[in-house]
Every structure is written in structure tokens, then in C-alpha cells.
C-alpha atoms as one frame of an Amber mdcrd trajectory, in Angstrom:
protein
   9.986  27.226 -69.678  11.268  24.131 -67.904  10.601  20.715 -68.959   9.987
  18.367 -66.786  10.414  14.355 -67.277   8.981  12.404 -65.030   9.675   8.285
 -64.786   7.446   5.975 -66.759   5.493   3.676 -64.005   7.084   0.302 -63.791
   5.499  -1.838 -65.870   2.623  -0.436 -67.212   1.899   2.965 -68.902  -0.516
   5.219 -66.578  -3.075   5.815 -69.570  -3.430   2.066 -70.273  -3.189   1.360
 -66.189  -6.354   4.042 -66.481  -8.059   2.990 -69.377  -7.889  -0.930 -67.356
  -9.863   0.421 -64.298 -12.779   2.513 -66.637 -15.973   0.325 -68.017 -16.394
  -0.097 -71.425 -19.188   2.066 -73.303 -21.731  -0.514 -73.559 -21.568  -0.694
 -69.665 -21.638   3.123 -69.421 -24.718   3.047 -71.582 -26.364   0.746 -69.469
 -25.365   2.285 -66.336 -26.834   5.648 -67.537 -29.981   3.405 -68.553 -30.413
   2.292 -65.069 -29.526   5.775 -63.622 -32.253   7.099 -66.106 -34.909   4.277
 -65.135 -34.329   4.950 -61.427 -34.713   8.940 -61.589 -38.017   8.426 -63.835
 -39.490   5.874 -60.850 -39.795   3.406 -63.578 -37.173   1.365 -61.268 -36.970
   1.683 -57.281 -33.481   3.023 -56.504 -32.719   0.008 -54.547 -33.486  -2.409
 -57.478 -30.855   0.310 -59.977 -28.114   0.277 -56.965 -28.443  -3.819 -56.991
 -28.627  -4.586 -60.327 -25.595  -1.624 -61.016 -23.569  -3.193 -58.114 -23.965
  -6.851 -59.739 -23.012  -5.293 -63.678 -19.946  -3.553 -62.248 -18.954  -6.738
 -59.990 -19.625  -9.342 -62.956 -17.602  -7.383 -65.722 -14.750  -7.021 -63.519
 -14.554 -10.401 -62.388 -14.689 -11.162 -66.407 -12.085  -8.882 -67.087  -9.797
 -10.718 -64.432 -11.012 -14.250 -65.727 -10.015 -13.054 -69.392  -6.813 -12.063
 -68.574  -5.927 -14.936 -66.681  -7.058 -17.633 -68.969  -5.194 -18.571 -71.959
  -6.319 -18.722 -75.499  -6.737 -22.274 -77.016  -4.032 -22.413 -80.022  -5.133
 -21.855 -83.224  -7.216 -19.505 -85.886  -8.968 -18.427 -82.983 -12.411 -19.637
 -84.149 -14.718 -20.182 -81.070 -16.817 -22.453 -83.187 -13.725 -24.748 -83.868
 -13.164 -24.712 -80.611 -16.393 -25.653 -79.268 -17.588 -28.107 -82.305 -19.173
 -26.659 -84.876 -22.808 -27.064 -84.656 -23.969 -26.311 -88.196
């Protein structure tokens, strides 16, 4: 049996380049919600394709903005961050 090695991509690992481009489960789950609502007729199908079009579009533009913006310095604490309104 031969082994073959193939390169590693440049920069980036293929499974994590992957695992980057795939939804996260909560937006599976609500994708399959909206596939389920449409094939019951308790949405139209034009309403599930909008609204799924719009869920896709807005977590991927947050998952650009997120990687583009850098943390503020410290323990990480949102609510230090934004004032803590206790």
C-alpha cells in the first residue's frame, strides 16, 4: 500500500477552511424550522426563501465583522465594557 502525502494548504488547514464556510447548529436548526414551516403551508415558500436568504446573509456578514474587529483589552467582560448597568 502506498502512502500518499499531500501539501498542507497555505495558510489554513482544509477542515478548519471547511468548518469556516458551514453554519453553526443553531442556524441549521432554524433553517430546518423554516424548511419544516414552508413544507407544512404554515409559511408561503417565498416568505421561508426570504427570510432563509436574509439569516444566511446576516450571519455571514457577522462572521466577517467579528473577525475583523478587535477585542477591547481586558477581562473580556462586555458589561465592563459597555458600563455596567446594575
Amino acid at each position: 500500500m502506498t502512502d500518499v502525502h499531500l501539501p498542507p494548504l497555505p495558510g489554513e488547514d482544509a477542515v478548519v477552511k471547511v468548518r469556516s464556510a458551514l453554519p453553526s447548529l443553531p442556524h441549521l436548526a432554524f433553517i430546518a424550522g423554516l424548511g419544516v414551516m414552508g413544507v407544512f403551508s404554515i409559511l408561503g415558500w417565498p416568505v421561508v426563501l426570504a427570510v432563509g436568504v436574509g439569516a444566511a446573509l446576516t450571519e455571514q456578514l457577522a462572521r466577517t465583522f467579528l473577525v475583523h474587529v478587535p477585542r477591547p483589552a481586558g477581562d473580556g467582560d462586555v458589561a465592563s465594557h459597555l458600563g455596567d448597568q446594575r
